[in-house]
Biopython code that builds the backbone (N, CA, C, O; Angstrom):
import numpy as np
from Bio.PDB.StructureBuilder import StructureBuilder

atoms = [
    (1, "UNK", "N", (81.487, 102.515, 113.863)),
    (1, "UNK", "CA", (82.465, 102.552, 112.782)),
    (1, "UNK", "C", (83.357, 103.786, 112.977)),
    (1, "UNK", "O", (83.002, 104.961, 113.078)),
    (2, "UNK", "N", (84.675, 103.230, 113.011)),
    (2, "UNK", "CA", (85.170, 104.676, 113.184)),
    (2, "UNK", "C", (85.104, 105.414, 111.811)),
    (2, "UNK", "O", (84.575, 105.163, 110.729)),
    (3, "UNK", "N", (86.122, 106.774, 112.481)),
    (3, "UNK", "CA", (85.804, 108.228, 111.458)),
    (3, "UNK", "C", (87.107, 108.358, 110.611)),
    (3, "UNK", "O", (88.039, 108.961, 111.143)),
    (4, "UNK", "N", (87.328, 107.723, 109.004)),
    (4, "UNK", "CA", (87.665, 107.270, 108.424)),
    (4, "UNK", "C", (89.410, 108.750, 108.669)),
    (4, "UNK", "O", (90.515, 108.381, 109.069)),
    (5, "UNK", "N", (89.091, 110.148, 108.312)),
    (5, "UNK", "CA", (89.635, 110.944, 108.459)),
    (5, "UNK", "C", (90.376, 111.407, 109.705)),
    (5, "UNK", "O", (91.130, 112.373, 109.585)),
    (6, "UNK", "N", (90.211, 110.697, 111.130)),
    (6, "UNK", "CA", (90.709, 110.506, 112.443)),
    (6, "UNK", "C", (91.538, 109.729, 112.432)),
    (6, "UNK", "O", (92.556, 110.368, 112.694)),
    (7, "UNK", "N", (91.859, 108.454, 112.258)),
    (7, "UNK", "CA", (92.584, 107.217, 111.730)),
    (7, "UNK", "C", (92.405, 106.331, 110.708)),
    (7, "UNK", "O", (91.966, 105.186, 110.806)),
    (8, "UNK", "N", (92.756, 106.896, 109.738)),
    (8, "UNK", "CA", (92.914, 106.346, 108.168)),
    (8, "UNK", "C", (93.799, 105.085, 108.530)),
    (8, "UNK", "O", (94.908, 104.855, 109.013)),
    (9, "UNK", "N", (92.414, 104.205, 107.902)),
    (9, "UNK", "CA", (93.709, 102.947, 107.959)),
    (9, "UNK", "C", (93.326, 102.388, 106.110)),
    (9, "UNK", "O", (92.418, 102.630, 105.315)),
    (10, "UNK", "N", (94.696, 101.486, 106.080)),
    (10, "UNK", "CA", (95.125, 100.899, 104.802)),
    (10, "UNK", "C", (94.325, 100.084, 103.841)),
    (10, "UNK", "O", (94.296, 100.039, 102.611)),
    (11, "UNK", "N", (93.444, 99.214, 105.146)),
    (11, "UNK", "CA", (92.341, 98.210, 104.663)),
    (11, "UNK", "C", (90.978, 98.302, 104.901)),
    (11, "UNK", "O", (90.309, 97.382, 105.373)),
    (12, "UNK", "N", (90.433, 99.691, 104.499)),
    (12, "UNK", "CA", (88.991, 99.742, 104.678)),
    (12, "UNK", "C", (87.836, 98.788, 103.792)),
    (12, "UNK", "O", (87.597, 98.975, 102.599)),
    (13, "UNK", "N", (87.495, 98.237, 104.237)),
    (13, "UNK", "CA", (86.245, 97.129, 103.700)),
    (13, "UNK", "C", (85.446, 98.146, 103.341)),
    (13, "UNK", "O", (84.889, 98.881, 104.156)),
    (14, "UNK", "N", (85.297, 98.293, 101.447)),
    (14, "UNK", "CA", (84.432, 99.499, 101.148)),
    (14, "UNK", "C", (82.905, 99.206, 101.205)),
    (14, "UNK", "O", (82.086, 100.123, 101.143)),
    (15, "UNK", "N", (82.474, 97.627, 101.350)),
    (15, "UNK", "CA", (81.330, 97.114, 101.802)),
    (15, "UNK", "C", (80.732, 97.152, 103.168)),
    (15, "UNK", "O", (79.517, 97.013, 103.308)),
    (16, "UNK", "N", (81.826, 97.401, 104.554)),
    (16, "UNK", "CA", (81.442, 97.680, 105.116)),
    (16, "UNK", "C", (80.835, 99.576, 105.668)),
    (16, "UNK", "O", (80.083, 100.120, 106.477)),
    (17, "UNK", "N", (81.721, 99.886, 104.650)),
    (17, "UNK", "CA", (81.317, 101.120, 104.782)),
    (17, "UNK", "C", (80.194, 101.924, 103.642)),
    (17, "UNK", "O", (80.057, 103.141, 103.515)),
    (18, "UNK", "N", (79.531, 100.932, 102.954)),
    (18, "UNK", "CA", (78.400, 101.062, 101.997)),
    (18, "UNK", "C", (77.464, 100.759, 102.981)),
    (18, "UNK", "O", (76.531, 101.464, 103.366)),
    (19, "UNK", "N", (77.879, 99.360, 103.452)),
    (19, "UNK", "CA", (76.506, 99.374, 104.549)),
    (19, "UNK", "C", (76.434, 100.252, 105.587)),
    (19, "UNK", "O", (75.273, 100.355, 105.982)),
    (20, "UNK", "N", (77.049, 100.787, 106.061)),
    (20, "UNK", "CA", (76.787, 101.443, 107.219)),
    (20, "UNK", "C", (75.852, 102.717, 106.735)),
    (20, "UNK", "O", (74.893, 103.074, 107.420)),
    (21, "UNK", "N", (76.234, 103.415, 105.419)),
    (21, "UNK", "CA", (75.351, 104.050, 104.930)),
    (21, "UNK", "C", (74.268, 103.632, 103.853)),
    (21, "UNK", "O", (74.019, 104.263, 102.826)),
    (22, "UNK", "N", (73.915, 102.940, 104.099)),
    (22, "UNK", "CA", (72.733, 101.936, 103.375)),
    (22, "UNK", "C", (73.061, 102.156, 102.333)),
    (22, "UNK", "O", (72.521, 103.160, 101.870)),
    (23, "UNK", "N", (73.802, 101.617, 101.633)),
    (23, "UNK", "CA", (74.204, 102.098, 100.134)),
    (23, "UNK", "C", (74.812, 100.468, 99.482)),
    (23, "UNK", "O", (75.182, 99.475, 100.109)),
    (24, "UNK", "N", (74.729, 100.692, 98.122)),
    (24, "UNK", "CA", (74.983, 99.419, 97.720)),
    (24, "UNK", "C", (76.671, 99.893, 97.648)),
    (24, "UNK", "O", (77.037, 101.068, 97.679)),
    (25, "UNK", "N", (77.794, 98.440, 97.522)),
    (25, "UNK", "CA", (78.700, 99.277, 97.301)),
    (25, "UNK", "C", (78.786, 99.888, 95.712)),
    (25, "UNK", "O", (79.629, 100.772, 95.560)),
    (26, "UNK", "N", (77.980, 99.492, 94.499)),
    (26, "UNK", "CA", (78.409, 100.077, 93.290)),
    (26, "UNK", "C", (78.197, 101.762, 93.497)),
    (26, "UNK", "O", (78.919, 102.689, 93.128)),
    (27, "UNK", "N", (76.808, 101.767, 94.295)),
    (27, "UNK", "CA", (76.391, 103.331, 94.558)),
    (27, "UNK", "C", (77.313, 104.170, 95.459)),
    (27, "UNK", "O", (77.568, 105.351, 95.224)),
    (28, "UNK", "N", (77.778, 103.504, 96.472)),
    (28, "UNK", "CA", (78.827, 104.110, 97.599)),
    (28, "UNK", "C", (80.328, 104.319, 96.365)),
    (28, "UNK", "O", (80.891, 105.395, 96.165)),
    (29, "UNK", "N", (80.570, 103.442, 95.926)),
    (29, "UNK", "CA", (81.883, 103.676, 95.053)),
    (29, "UNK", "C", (81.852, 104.726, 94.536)),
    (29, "UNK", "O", (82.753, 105.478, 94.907)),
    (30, "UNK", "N", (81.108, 105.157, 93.737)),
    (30, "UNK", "CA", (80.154, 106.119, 92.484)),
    (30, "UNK", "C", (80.481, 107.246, 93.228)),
    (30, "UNK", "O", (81.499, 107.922, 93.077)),
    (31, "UNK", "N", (79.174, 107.520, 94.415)),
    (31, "UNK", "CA", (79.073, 108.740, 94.935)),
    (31, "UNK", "C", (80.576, 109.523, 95.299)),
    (31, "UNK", "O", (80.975, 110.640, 94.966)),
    (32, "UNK", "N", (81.285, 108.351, 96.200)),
    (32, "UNK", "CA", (82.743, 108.902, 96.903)),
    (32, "UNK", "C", (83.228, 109.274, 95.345)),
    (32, "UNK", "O", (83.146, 110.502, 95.308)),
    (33, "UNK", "N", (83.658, 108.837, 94.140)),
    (33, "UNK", "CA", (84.474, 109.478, 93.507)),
    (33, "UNK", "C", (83.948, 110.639, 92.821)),
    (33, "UNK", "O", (84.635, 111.639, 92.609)),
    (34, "UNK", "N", (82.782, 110.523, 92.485)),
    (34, "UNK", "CA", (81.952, 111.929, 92.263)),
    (34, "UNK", "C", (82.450, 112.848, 92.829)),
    (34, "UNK", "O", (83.137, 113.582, 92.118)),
    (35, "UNK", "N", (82.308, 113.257, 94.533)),
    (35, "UNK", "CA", (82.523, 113.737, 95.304)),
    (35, "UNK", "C", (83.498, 114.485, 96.096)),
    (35, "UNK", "O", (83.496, 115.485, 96.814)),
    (36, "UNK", "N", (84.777, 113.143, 95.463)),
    (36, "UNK", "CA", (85.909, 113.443, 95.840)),
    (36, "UNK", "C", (87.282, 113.520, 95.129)),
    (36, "UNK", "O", (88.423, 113.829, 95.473)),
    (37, "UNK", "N", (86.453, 112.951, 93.562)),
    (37, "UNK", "CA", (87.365, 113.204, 92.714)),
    (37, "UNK", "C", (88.497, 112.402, 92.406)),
    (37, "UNK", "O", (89.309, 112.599, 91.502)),
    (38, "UNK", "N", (88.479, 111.523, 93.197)),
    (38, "UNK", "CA", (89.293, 109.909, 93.385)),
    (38, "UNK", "C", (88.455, 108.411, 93.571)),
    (38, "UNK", "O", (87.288, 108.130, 93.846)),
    (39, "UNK", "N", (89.303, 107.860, 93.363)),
    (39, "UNK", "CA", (88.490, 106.469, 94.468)),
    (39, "UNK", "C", (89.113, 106.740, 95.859)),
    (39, "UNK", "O", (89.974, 107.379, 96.463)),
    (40, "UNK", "N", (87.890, 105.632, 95.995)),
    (40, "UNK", "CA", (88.180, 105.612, 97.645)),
    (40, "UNK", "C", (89.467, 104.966, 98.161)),
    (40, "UNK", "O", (89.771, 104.981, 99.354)),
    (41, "UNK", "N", (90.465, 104.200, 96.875)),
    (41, "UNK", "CA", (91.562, 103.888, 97.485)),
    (41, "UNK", "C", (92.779, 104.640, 97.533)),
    (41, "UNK", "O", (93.700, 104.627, 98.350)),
    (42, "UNK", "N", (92.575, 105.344, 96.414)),
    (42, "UNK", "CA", (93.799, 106.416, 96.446)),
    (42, "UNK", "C", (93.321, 107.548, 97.209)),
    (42, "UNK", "O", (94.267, 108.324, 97.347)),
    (43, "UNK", "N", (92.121, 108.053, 97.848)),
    (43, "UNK", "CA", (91.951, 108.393, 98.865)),
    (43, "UNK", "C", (92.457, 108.008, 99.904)),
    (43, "UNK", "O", (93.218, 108.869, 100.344)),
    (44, "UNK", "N", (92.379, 106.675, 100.830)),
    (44, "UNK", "CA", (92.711, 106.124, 101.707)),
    (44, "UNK", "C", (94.167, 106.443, 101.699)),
    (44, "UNK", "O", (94.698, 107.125, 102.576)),
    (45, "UNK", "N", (94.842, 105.887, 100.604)),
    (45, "UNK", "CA", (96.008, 105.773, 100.754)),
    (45, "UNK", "C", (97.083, 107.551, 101.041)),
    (45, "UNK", "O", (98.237, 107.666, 101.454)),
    (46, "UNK", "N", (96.007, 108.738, 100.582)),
    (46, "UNK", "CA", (96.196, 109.619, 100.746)),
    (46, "UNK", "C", (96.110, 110.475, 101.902)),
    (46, "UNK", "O", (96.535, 111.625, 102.018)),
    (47, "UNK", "N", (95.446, 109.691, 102.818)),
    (47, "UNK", "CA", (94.689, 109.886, 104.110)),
    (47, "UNK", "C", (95.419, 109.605, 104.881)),
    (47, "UNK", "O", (95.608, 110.418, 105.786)),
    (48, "UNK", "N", (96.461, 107.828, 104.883)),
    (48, "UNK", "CA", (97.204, 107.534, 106.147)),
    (48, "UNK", "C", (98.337, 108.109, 105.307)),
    (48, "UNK", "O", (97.800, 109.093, 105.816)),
    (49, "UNK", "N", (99.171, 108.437, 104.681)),
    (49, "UNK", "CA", (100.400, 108.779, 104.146)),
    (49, "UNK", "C", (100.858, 110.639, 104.684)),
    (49, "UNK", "O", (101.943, 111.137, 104.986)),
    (50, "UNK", "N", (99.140, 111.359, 104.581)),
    (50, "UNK", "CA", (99.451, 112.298, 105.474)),
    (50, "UNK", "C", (99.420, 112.273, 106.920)),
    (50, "UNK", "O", (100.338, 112.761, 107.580)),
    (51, "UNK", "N", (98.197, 111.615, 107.549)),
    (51, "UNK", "CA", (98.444, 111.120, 108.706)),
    (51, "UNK", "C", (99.797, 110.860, 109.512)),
    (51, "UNK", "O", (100.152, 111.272, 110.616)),
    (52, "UNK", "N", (100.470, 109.981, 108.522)),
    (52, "UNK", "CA", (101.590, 109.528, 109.097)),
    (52, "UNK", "C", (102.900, 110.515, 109.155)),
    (52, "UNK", "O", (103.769, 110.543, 110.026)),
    (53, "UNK", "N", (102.763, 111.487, 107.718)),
    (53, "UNK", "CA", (103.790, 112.399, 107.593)),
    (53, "UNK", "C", (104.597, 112.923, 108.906)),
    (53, "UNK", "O", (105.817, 112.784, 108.990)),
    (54, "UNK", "N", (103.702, 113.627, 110.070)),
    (54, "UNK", "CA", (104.697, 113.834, 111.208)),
    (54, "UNK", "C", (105.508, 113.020, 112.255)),
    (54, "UNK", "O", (106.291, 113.330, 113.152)),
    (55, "UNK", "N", (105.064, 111.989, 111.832)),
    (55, "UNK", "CA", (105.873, 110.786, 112.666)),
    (55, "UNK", "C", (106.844, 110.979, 112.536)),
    (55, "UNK", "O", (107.495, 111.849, 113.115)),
    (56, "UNK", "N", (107.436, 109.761, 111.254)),
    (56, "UNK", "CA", (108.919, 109.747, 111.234)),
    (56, "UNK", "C", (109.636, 111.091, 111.135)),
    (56, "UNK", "O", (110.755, 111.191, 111.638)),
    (57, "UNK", "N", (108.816, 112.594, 110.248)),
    (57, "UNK", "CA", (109.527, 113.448, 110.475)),
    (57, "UNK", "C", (109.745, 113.931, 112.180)),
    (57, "UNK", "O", (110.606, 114.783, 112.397)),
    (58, "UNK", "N", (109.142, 113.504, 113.072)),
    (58, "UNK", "CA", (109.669, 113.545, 114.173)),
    (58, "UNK", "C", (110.495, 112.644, 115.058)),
    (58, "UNK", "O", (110.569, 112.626, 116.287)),
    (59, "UNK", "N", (111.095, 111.906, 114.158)),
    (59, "UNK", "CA", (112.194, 110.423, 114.754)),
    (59, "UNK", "C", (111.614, 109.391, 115.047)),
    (59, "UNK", "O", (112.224, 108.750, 115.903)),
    (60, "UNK", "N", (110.511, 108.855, 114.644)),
    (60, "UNK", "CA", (110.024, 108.074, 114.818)),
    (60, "UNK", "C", (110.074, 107.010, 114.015)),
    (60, "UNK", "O", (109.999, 107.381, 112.844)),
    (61, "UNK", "N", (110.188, 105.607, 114.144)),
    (61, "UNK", "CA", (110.550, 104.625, 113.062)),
    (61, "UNK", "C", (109.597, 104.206, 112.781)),
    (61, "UNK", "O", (108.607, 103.981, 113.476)),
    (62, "UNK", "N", (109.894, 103.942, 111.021)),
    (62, "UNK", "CA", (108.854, 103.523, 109.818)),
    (62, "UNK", "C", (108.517, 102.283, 110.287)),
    (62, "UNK", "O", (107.865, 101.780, 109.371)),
    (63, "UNK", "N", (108.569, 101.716, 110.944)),
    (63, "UNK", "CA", (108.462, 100.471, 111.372)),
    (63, "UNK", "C", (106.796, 100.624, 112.286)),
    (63, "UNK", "O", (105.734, 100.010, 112.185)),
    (64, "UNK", "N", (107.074, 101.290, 112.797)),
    (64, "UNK", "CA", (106.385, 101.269, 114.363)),
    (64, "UNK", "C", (105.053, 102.358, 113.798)),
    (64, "UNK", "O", (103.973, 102.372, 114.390)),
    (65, "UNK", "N", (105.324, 103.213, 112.612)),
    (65, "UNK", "CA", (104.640, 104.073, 112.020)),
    (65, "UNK", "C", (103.481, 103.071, 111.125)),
    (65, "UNK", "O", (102.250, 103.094, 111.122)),
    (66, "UNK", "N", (104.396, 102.269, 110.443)),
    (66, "UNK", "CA", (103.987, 101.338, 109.463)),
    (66, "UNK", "C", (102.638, 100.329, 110.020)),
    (66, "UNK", "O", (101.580, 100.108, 109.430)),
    (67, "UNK", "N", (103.070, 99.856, 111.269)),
    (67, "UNK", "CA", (102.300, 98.865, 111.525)),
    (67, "UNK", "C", (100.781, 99.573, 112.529)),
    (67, "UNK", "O", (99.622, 99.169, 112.625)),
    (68, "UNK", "N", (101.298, 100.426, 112.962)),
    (68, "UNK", "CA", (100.119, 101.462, 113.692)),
    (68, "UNK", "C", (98.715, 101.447, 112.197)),
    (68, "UNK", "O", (97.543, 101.080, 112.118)),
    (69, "UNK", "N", (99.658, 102.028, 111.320)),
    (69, "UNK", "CA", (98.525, 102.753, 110.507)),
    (69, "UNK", "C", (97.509, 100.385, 109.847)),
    (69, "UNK", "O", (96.636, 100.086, 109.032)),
    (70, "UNK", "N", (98.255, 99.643, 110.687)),
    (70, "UNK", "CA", (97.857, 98.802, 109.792)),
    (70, "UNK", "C", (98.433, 98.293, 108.608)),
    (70, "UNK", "O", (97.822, 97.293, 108.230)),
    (71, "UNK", "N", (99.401, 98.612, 107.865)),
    (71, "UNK", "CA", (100.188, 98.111, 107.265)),
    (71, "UNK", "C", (100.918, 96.648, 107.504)),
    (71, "UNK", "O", (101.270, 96.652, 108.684)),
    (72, "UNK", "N", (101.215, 95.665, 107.019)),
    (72, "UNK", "CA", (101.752, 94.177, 107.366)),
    (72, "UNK", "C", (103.388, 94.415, 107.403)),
    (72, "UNK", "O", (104.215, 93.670, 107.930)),
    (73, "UNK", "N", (103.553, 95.262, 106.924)),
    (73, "UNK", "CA", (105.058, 95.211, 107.348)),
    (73, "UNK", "C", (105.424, 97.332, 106.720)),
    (73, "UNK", "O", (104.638, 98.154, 106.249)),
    (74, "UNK", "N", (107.107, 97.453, 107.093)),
    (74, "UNK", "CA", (107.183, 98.218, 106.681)),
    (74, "UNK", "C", (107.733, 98.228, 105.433)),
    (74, "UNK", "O", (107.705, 99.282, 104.799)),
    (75, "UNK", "N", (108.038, 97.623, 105.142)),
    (75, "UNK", "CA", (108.136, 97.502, 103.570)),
    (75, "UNK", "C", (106.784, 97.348, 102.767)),
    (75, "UNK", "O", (106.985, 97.335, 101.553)),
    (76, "UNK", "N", (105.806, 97.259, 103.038)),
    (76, "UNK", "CA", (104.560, 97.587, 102.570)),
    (76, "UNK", "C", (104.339, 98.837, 102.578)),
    (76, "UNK", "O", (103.975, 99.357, 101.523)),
    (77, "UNK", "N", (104.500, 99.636, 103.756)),
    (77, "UNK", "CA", (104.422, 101.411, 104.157)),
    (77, "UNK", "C", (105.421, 101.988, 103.062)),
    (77, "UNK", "O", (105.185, 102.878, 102.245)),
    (78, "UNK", "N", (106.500, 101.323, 103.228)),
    (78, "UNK", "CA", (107.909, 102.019, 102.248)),
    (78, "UNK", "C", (107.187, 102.119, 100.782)),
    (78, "UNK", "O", (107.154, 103.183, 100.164)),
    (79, "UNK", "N", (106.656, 101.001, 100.325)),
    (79, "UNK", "CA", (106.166, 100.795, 98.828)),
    (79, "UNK", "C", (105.043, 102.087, 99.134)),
    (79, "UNK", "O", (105.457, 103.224, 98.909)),
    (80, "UNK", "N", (104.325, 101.999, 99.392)),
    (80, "UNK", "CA", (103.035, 103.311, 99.357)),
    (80, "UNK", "C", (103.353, 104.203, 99.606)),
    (80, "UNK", "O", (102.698, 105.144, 99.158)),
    (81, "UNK", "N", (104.630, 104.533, 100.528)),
    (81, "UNK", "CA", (105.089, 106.235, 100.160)),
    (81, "UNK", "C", (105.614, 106.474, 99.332)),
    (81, "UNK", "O", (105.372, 107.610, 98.925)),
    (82, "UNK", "N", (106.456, 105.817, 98.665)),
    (82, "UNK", "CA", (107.803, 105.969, 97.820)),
    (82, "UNK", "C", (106.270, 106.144, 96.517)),
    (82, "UNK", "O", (106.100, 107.247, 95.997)),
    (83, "UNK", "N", (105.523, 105.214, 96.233)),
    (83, "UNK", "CA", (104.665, 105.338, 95.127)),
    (83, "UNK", "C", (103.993, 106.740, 95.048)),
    (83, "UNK", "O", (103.992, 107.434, 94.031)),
    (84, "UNK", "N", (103.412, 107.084, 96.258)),
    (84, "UNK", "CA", (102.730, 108.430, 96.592)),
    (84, "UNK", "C", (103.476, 109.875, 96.503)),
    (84, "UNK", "O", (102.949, 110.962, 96.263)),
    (85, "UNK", "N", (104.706, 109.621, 96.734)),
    (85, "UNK", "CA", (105.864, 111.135, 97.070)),
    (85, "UNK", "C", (107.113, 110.145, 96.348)),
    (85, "UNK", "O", (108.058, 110.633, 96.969)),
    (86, "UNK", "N", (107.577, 109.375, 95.700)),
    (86, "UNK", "CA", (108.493, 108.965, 94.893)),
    (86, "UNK", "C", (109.453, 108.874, 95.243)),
    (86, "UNK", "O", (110.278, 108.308, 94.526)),
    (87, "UNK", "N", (109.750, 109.277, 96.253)),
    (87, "UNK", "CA", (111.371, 108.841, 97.066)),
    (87, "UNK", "C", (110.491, 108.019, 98.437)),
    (87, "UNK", "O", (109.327, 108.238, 98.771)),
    (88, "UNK", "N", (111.410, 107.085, 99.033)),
    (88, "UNK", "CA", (111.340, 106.027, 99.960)),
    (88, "UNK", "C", (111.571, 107.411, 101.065)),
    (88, "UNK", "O", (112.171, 108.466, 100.858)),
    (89, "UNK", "N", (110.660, 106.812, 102.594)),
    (89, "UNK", "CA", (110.915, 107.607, 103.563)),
    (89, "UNK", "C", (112.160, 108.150, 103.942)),
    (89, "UNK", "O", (112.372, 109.359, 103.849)),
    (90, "UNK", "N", (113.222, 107.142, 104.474)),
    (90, "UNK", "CA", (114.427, 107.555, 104.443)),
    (90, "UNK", "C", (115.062, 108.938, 103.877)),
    (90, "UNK", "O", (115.576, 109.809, 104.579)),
    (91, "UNK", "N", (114.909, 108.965, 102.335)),
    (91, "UNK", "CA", (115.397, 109.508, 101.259)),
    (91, "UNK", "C", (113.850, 110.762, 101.635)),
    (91, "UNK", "O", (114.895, 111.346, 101.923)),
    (92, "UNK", "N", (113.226, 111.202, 101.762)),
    (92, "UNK", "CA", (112.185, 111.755, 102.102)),
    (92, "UNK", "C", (112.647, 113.016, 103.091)),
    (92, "UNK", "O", (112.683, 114.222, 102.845)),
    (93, "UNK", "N", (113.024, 112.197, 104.443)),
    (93, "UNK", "CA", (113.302, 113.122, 105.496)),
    (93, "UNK", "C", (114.525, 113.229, 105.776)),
    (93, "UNK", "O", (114.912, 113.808, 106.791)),
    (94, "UNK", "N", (115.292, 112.695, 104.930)),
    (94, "UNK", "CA", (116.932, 113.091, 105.029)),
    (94, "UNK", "C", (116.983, 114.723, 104.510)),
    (94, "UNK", "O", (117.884, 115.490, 104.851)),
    (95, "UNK", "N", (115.829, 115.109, 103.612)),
    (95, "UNK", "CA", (116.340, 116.552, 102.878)),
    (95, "UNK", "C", (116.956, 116.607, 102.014)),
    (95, "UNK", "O", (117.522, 117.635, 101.643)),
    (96, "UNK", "N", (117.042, 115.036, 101.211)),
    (96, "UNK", "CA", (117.837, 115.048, 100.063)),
    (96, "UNK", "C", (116.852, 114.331, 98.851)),
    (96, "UNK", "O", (116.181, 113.360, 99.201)),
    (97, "UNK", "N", (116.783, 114.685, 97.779)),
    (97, "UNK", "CA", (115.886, 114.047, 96.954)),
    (97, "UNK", "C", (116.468, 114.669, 95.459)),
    (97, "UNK", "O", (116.732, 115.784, 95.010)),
    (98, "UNK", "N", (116.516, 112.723, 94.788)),
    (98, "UNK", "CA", (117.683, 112.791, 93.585)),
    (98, "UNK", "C", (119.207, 113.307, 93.986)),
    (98, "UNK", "O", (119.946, 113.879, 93.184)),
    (99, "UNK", "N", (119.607, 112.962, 95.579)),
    (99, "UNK", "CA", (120.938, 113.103, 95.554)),
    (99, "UNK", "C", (121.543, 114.837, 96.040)),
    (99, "UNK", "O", (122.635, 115.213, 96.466)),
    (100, "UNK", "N", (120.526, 115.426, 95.797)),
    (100, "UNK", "CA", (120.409, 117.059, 96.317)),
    (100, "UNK", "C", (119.850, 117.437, 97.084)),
    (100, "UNK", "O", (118.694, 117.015, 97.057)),
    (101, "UNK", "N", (120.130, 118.302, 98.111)),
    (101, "UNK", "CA", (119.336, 118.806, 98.967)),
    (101, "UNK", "C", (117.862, 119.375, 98.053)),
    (101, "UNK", "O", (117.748, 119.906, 96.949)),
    (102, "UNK", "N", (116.710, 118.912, 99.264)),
    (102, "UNK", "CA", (115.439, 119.270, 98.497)),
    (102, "UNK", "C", (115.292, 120.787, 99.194)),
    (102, "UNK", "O", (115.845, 121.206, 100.210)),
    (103, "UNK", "N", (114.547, 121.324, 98.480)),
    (103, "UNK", "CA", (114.396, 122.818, 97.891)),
    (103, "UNK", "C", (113.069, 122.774, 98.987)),
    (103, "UNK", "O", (112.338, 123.756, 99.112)),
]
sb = StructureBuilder()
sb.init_structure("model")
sb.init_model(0)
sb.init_chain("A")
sb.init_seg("    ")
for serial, (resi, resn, name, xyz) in enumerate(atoms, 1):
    if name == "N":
        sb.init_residue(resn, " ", resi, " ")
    sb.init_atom(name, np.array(xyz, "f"), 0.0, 1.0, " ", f" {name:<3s}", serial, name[0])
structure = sb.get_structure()
C-alpha cells in the first residue's frame, strides 16, 4: 500500500486502508480524526492540493497536474482548489486575487 503522504491521491478507499491496519473502518475513521483533527477526506484533499502546489506554480498545466494526482478531469482539480484556497488556479498563480495583486 503506498505511503499516503508521498503521493496523496484523491480516491483513497478508507476501507482499504482500515484493513491494512486491522481496523474496522468505523474505528480507523474515529482514530484518524482524533488524531488529526479532520477527516480523512479533507485531509486527503489537503495532502494532494499541497502536493500539487509547485507544479503549476512552476508552468506546468492543470491539466496534466490534475490527472497525475488522479483526478477525472481538470475541472474536477479546478473545483477542489478553488474550494480549498477560493480562487481557481489560474487566478491563484497569476498574483492576482479579487482583481489585486496578492499581498
Amino acid at each position: 500500500m503506498p505511503q499516503l503522504h508521498r503521493k496523496p491521491l484523491p480516491h483513497l478507499v478508507i476501507d482499504d486502508w482500515a484493513k491494512a491496519l486491522a481496523m474496522s473502518r468505523r474505528a480507523f475513521t474515529r482514530t484518524f480524526r482524533r488524531q488529526t483533527g479532520v477527516s480523512l477526506s479533507l485531509w486527503r484533499q489537503q495532502a494532494c492540493l499541497l502536493s500539487a502546489l509547485p507544479r503549476p506554480a512552476n508552468g506546468e498545466p492543470v491539466t496534466g497536474v490534475a490527472l497525475d494526482l488522479g483526478y477525472d478531469s481538470a475541472a474536477a482539480f479546478t473545483t477542489m482548489f478553488k474550494r480549498m484556497l477560493g480562487v481557481p488556479p489560474r487566478q491563484y498563480f497569476s498574483g492576482t486575487v479579487g482583481g489585486s495583486p496578492a499581498s
